[in-house]
N, CA and C atoms as an extended XYZ file, in Angstrom:
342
Properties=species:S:1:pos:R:3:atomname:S:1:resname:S:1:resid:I:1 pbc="F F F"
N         7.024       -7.809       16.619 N   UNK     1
C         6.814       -8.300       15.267 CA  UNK     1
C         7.421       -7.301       14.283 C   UNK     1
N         7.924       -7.290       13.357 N   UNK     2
C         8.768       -7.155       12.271 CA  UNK     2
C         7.904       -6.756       11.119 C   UNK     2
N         8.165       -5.539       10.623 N   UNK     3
C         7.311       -5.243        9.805 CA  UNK     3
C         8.332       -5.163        8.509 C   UNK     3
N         7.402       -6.507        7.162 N   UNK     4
C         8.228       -6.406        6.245 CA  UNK     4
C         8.334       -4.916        5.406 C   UNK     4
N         9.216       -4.835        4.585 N   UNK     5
C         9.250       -3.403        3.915 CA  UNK     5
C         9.049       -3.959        2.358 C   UNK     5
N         8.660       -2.993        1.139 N   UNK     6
C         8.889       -3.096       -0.236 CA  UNK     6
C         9.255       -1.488       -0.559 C   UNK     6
N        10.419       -1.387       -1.394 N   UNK     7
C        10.765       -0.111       -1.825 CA  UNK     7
C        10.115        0.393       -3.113 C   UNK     7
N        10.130        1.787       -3.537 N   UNK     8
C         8.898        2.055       -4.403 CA  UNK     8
C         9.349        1.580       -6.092 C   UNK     8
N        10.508        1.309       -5.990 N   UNK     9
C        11.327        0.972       -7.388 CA  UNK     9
C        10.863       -0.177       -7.522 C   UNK     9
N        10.858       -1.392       -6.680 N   UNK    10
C        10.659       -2.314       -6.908 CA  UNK    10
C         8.911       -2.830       -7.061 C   UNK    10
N         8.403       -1.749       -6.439 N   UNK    11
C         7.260       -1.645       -5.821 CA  UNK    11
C         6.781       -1.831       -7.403 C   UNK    11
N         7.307       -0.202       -8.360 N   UNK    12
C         6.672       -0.037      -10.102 CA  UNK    12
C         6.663       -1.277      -10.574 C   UNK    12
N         8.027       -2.162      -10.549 N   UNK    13
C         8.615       -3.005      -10.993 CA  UNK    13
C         7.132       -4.105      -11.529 C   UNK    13
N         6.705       -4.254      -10.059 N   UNK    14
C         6.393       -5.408       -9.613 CA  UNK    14
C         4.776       -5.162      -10.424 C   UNK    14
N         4.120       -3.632      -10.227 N   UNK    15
C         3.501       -3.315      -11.130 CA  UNK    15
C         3.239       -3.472      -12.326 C   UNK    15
N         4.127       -3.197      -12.865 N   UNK    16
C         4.258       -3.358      -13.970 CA  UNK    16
C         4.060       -4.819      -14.566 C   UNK    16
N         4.776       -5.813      -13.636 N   UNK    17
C         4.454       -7.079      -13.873 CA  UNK    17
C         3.251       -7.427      -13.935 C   UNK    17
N         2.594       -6.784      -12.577 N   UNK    18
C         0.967       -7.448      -12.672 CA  UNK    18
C         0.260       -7.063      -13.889 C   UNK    18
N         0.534       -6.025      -14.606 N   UNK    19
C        -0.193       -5.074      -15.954 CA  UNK    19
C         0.076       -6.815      -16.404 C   UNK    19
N         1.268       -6.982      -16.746 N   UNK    20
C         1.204       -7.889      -17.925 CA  UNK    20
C         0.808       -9.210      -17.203 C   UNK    20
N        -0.262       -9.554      -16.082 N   UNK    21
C        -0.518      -10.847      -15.591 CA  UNK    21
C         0.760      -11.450      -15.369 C   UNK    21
N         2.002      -10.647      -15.091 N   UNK    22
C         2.994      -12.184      -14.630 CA  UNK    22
C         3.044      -11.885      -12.583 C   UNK    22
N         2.395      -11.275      -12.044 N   UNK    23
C         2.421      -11.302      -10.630 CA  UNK    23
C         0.985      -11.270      -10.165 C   UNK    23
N         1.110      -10.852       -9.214 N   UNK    24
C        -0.063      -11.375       -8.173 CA  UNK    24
C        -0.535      -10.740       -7.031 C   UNK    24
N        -0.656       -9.542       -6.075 N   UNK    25
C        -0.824       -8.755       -5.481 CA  UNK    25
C        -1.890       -7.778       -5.387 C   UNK    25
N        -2.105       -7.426       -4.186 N   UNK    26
C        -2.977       -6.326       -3.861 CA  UNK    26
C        -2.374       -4.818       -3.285 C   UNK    26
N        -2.414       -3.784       -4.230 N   UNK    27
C        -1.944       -2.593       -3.504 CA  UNK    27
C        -3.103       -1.897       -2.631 C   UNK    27
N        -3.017       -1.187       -1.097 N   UNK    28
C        -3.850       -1.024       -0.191 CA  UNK    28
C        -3.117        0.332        0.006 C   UNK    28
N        -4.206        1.579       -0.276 N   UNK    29
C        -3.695        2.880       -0.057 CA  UNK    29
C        -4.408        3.150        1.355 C   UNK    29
N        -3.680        3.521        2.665 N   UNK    30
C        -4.301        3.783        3.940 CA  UNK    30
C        -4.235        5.419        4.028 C   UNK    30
N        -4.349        5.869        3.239 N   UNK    31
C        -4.135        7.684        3.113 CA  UNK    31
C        -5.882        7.791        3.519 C   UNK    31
N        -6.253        9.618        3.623 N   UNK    32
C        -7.668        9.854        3.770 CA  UNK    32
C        -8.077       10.092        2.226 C   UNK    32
N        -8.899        9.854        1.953 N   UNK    33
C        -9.568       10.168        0.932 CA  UNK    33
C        -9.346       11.425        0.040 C   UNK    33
N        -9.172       12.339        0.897 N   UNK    34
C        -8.887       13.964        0.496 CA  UNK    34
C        -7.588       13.812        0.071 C   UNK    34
N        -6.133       13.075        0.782 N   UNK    35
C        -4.895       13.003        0.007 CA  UNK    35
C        -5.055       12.179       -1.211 C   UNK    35
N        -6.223       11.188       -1.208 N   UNK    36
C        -5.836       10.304       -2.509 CA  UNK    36
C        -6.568       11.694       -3.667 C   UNK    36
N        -7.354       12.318       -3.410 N   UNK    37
C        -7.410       13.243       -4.789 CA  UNK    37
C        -6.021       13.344       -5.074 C   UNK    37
N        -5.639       14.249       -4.091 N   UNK    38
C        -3.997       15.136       -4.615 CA  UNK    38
C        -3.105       13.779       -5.342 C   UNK    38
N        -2.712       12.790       -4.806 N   UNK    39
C        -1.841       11.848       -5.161 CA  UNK    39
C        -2.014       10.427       -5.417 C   UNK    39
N        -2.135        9.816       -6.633 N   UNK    40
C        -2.597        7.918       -6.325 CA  UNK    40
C        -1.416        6.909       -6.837 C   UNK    40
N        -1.030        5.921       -6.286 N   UNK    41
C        -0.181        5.235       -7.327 CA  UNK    41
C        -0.908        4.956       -8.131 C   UNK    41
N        -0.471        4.849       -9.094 N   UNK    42
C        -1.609        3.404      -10.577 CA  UNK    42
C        -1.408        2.184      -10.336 C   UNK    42
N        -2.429        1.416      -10.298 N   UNK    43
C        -3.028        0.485       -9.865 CA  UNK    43
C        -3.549        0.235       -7.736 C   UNK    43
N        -3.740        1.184       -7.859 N   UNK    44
C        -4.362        1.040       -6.255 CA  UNK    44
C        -5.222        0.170       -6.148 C   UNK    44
N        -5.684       -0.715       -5.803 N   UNK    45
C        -6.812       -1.538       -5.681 CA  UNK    45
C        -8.193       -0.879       -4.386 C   UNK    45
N        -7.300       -0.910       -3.899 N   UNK    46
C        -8.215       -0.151       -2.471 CA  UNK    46
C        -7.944        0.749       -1.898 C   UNK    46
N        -8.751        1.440       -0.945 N   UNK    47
C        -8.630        2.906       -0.444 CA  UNK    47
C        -9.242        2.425        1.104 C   UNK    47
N        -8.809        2.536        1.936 N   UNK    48
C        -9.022        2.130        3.618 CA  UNK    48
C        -7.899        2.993        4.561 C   UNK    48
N        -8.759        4.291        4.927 N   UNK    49
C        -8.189        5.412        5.678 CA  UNK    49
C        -7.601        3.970        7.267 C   UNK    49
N        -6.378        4.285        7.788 N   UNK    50
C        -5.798        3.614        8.464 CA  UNK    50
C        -6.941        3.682        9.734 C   UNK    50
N        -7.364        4.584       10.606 N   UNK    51
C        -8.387        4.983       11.569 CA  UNK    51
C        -9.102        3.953       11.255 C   UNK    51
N        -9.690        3.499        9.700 N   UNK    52
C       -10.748        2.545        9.479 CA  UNK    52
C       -10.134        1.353        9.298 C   UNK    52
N        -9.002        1.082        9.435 N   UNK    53
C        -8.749       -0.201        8.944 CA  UNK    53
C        -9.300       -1.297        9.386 C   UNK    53
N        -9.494       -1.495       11.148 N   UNK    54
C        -9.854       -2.481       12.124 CA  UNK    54
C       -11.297       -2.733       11.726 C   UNK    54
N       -11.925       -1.396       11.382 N   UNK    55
C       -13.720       -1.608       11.305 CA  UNK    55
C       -13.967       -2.237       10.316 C   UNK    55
N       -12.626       -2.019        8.914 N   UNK    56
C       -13.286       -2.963        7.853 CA  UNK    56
C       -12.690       -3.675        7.456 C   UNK    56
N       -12.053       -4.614        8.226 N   UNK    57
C       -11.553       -5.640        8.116 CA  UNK    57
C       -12.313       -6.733        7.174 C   UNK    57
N       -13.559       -7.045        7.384 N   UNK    58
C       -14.048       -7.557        6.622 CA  UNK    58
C       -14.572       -7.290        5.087 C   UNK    58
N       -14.325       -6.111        4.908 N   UNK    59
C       -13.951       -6.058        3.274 CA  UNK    59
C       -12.675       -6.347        2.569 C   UNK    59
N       -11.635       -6.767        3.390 N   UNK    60
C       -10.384       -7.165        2.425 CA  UNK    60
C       -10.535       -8.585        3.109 C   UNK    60
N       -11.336       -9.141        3.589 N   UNK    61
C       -10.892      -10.829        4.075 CA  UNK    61
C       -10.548      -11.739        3.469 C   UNK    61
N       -11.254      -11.366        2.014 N   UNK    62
C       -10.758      -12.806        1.019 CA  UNK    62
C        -9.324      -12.020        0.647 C   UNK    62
N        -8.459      -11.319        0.955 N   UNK    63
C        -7.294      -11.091        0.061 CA  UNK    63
C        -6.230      -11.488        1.694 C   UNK    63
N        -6.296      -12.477        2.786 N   UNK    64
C        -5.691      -12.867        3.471 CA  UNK    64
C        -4.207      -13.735        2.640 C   UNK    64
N        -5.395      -14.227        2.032 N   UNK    65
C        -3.884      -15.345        1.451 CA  UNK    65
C        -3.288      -15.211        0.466 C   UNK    65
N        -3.367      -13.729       -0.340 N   UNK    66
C        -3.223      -12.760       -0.814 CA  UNK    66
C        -1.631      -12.180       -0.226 C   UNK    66
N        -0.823      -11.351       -1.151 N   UNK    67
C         0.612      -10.192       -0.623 CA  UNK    67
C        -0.045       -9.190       -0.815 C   UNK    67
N        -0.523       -8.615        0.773 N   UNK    68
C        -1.196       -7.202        0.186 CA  UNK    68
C         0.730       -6.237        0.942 C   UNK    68
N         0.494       -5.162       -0.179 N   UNK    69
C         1.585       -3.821       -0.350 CA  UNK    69
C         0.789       -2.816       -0.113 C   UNK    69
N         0.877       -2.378        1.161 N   UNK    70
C         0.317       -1.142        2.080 CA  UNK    70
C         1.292        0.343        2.210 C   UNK    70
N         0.325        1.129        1.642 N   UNK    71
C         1.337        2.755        1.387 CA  UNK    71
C         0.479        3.867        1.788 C   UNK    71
N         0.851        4.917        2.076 N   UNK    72
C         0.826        6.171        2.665 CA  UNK    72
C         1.547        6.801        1.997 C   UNK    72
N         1.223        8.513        2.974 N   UNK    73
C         2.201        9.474        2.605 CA  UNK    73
C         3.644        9.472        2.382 C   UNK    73
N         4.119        8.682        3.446 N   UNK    74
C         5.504        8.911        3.968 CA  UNK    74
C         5.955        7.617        4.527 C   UNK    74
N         4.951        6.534        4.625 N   UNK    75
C         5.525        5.365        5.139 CA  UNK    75
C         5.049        4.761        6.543 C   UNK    75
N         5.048        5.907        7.436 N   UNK    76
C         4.225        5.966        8.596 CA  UNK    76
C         3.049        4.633        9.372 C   UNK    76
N         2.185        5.949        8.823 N   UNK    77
C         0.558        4.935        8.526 CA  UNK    77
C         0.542        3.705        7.998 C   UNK    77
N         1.215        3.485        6.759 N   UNK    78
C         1.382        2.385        6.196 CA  UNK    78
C         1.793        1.251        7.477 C   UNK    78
N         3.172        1.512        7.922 N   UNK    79
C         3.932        0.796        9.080 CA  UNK    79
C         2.760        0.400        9.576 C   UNK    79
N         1.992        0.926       10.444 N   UNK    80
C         1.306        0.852       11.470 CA  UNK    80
C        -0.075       -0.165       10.923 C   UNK    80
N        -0.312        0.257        9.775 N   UNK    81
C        -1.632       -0.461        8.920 CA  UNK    81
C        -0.960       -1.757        8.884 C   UNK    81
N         0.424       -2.236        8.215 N   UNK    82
C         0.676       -3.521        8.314 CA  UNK    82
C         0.811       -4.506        9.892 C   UNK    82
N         1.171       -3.532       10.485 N   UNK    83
C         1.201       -4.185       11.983 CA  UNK    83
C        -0.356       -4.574       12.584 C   UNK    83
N        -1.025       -3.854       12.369 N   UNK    84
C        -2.792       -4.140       12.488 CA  UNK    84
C        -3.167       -5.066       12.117 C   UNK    84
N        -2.830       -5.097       10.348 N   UNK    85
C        -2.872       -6.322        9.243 CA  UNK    85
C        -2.700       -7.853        9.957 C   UNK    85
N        -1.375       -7.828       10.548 N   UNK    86
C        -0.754       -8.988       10.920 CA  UNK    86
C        -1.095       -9.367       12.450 C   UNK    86
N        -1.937       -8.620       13.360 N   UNK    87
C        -2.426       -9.314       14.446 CA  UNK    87
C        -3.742       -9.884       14.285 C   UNK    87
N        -4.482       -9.565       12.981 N   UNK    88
C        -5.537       -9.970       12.352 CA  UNK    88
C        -5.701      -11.035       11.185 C   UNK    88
N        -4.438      -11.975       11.337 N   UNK    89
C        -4.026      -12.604       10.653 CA  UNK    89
C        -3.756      -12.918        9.179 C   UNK    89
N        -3.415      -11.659        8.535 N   UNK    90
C        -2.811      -11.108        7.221 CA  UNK    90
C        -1.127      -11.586        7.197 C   UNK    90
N        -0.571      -12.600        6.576 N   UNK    91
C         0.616      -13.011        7.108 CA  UNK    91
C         1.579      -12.706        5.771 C   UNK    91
N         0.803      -11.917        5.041 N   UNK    92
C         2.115      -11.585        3.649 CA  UNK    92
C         1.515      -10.296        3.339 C   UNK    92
N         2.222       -9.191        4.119 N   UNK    93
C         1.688       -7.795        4.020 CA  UNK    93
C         3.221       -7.248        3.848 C   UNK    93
N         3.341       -6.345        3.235 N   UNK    94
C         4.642       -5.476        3.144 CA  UNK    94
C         4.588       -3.587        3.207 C   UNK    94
N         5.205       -2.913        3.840 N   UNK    95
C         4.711       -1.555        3.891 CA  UNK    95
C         6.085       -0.865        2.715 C   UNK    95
N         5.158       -0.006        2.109 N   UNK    96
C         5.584        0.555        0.954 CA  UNK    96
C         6.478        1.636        1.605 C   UNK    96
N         7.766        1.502        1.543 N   UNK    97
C         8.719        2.346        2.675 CA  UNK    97
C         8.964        4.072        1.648 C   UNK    97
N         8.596        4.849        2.722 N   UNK    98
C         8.569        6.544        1.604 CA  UNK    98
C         7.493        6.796        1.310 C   UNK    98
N         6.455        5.788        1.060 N   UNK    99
C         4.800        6.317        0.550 CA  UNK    99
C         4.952        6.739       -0.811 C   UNK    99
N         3.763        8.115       -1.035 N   UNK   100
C         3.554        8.703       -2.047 CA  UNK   100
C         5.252        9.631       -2.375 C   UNK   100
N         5.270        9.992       -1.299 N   UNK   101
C         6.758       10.788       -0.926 CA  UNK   101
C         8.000       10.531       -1.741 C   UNK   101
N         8.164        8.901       -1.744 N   UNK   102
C         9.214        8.283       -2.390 CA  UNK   102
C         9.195        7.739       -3.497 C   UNK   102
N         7.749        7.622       -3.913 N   UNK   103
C         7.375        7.296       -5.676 CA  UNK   103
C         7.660        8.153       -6.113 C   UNK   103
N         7.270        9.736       -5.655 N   UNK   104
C         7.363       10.728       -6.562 CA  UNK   104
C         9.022       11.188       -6.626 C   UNK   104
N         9.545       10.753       -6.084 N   UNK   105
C        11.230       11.097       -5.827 CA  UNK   105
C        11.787       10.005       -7.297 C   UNK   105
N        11.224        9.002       -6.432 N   UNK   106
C        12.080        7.747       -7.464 CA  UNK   106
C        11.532        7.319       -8.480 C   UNK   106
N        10.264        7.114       -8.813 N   UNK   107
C         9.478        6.386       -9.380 CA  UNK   107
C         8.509        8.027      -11.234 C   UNK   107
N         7.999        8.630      -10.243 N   UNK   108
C         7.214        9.361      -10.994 CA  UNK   108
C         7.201       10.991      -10.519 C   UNK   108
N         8.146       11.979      -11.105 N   UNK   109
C         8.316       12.942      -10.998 CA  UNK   109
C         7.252       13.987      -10.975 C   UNK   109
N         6.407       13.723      -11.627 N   UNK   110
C         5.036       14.426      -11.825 CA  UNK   110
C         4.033       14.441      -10.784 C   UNK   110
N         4.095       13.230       -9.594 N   UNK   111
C         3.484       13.053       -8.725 CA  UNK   111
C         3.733       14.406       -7.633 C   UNK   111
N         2.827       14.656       -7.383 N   UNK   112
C         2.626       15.877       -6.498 CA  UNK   112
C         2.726       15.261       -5.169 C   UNK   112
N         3.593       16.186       -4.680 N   UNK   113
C         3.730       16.038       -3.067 CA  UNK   113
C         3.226       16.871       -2.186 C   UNK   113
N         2.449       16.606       -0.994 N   UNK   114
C         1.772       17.477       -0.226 CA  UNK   114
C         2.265       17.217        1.297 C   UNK   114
């Protein structure tokens, strides 16, 4: 199975849209808790360490029919969180390719990298 990608440019983009109600999405940070101090995108909706993803599945259930955009450090975790996503029948998931890593490159200079 094929894991879709979203890049972090497009990623703001798309952000930005939702600020002004013209999109529709859920952003899903799979980092530990301790990295989201150091680093967050804006607008994260949720926080679900990847280790936990399977156990709490049932707190994101109503956002199935939902585009959830899944990110990490580096891209990694994310990968792997969307592949989980989609044997659990999440069928519009995209992994945020670069993570925190590649926002702060492309997106937001100020973002601290660890």
């Amino acid at each position: 199975m094929s894991i879709p990608e979203i890049d972090v440019v497009t990623l703001k983009s798309r952000l930005d849209q939702r600020v002004a109600g013209k999109d529709d999405f859920v952003l899903l940070d799979v980092r530990n808790e301790s990295e989201q101090d150091i680093a967050l995108i804006p607008g994260t909706d949720k926080l679900i360490p990847v280790s936990e993803l399977e156990g709490r599945l049932a707190e994101i259930e109503n956002w199935k029919s939902k585009e959830l955009l899944v990110y990490c450090r580096s891209g990694g975790r994310s990968g792997n969180a969307v592949a989980i996503l989609q044997v659990h029948g999440f069928k519009n998931c995209k992994n945020v390719v670069g993570g925190i890593l590649a926002y702060s490159d492309k997106v937001d200079s100020s973002m601290q990298k660890y």
